[in-house]
C-alpha positions in Angstrom: 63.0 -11.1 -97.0 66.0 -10.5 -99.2 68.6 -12.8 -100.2 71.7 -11.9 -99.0 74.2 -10.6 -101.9 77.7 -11.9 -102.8 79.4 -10.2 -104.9 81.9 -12.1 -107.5 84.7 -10.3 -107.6 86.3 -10.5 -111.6 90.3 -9.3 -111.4 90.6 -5.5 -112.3 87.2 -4.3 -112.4 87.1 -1.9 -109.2 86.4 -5.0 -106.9 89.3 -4.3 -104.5 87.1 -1.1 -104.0 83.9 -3.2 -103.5 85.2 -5.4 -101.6 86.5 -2.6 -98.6 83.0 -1.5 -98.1 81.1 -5.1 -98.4 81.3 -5.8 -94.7 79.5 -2.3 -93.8 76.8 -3.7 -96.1 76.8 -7.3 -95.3 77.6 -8.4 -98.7 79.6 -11.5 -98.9 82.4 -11.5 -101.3 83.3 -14.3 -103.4 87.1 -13.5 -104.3 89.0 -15.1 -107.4 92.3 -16.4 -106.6 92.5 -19.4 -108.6 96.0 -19.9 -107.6 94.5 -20.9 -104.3 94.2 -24.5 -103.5 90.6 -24.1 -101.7 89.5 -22.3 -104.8 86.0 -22.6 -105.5 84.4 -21.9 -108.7 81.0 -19.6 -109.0 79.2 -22.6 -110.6 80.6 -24.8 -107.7 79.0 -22.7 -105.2 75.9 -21.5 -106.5 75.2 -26.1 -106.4 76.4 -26.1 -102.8 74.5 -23.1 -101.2 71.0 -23.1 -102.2 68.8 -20.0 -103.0 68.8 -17.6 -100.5 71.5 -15.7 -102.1 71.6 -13.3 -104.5 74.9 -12.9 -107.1 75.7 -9.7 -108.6 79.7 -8.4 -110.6 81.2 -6.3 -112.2 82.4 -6.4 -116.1 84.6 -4.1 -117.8 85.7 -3.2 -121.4 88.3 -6.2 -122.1 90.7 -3.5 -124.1 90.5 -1.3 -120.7 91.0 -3.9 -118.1 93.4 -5.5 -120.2 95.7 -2.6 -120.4 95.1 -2.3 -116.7 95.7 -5.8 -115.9 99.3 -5.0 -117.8 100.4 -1.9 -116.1 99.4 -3.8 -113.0 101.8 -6.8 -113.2 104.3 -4.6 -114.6 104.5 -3.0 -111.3 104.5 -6.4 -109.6 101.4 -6.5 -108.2 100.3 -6.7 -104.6 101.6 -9.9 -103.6 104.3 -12.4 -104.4 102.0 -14.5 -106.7 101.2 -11.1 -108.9 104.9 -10.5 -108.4 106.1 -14.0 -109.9 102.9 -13.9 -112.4 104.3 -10.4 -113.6 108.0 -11.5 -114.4 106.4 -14.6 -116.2 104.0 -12.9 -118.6 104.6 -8.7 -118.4 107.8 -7.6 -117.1 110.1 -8.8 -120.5 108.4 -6.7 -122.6 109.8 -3.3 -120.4 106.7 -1.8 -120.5 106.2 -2.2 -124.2 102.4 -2.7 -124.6 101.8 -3.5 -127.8 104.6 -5.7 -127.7 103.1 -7.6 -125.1 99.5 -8.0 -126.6 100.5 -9.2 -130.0 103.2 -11.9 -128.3 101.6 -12.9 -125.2 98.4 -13.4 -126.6 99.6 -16.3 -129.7 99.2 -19.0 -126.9 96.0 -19.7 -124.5 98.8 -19.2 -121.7 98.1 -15.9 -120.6 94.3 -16.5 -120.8 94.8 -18.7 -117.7 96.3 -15.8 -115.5 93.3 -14.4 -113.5 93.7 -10.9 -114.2 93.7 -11.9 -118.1 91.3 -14.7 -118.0 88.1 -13.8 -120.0 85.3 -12.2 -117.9 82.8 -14.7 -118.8 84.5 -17.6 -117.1 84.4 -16.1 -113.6 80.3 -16.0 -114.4 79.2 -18.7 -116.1 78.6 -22.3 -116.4 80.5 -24.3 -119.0 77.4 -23.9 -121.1 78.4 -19.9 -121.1 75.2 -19.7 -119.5 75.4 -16.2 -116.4 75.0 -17.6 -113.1 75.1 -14.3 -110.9 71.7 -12.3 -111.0 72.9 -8.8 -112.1 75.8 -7.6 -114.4 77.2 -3.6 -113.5 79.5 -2.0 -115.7 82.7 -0.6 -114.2 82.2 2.3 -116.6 79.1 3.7 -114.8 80.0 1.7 -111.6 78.6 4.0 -108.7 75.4 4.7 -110.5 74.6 1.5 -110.9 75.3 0.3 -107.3 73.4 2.9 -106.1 70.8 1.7 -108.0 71.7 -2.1 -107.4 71.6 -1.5 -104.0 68.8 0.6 -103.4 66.8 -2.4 -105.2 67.8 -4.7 -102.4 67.1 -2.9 -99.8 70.9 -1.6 -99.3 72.2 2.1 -98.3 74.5 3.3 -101.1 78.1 3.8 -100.3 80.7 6.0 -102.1 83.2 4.1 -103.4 86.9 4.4 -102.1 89.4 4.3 -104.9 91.7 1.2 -104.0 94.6 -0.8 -106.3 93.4 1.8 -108.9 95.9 1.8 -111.8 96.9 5.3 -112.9 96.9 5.8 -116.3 95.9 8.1 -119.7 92.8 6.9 -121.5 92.9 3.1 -122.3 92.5 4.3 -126.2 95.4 5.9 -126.0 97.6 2.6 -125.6 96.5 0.8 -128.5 97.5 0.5 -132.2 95.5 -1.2 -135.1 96.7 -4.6 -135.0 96.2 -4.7 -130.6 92.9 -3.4 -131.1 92.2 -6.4 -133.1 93.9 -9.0 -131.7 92.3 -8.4 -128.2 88.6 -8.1 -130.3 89.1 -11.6 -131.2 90.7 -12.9 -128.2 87.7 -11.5 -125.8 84.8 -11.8 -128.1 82.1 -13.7 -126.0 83.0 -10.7 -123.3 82.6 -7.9 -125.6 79.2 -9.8 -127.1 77.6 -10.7 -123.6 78.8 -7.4 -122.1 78.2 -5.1 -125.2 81.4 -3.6 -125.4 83.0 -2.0 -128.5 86.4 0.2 -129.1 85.8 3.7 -129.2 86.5 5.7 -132.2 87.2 9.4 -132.0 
């Protein structure tokens, strides 16, 4: 029999799309609002719900989904806690990328708003240790659900395209010293997830 799959949902990487269509697959969703005062973590839940489930995300490059995370608090959001969380940490730098990464990003602050937090954290113990079963990337993202699910016994389903931020090429955004600074501030993601910055 197969395990029934949740799927942790990591801020910005295409999950608001996955999570539309989970109910048509049964796939259980394990959202990430850590603002939430029921909040549970992944490591909290895996402990409390035994082995008959399966846990499968979705990572993306950190310079990507960290200019995305930016252009989507600069627009306030979807709700009043991505609205307040914007004017907090995005909106004062009036649109100013750069700007933003190489201020924001001198204190461990940001790092605690969820659509900034490091990827790893949503995935693994405190030991760094991957607790969810299988890692897709968002850069070949239907592919490898099709895949994903074919392997568990799922039908594949074309993805919608929701909360998608509408922007040129990530690569685009970036100057030396951003490029850099989020290198060092995401490292374990870019080294678990194999991710680099690409040159022309």
């Amino acid at each position: 029999m197969n395990k029934v799959l949740v799927y942790v949902h990591i801020p910005k990487t295409a999950g608001t799309s996955i999570a539309t269509v989970a109910h048509r697959l049964d796939i259980l969703v394990k959202g990430h609002d850590i603002r939430n005062s029921e909040f549970v973590s992944l490591e909290n839940l895996v402990k409390d719900i035994g082995n008959n489930y399966s846990f499968f995300t979705i990572v993306r490059n950190p310079w990507d989904r960290t200019l995305s995370s930016f252009l989507y608090l600069n627009k306030g959001g979807r709700n009043d806690a991505d609205n307040r969380d914007g004017k907090k940490f995005v909106q004062r730098f009036d649109g100013n990328f750069n700007a933003f990464v190489k201020e924001a990003f001198q204190t461990d602050a940001i790092l605690k708003q969820l659509h900034f937090m490091p990827q790893y954290k949503w995935i693994c113990d405190k030991g760094d240790n991957l607790l969810v079963d299988e890692v897709l990337k968002f850069e070949n993202l239907q592919a490898g659900l099709d895949s994903f699910f074919k392997r568990n016994g799922k039908n594949s389903l074309e993805l919608p395209h929701v909360n998608k931020t509408i922007h040129e090429h990530y690569t685009k955004y970036y100057d030396e010293t951003s490029i850099k600074i989020i290198e060092k501030i995401y490292e374990k993601d870019i080294a678990m997830f194999n991710y680099e910055f690409p040159t022309p």
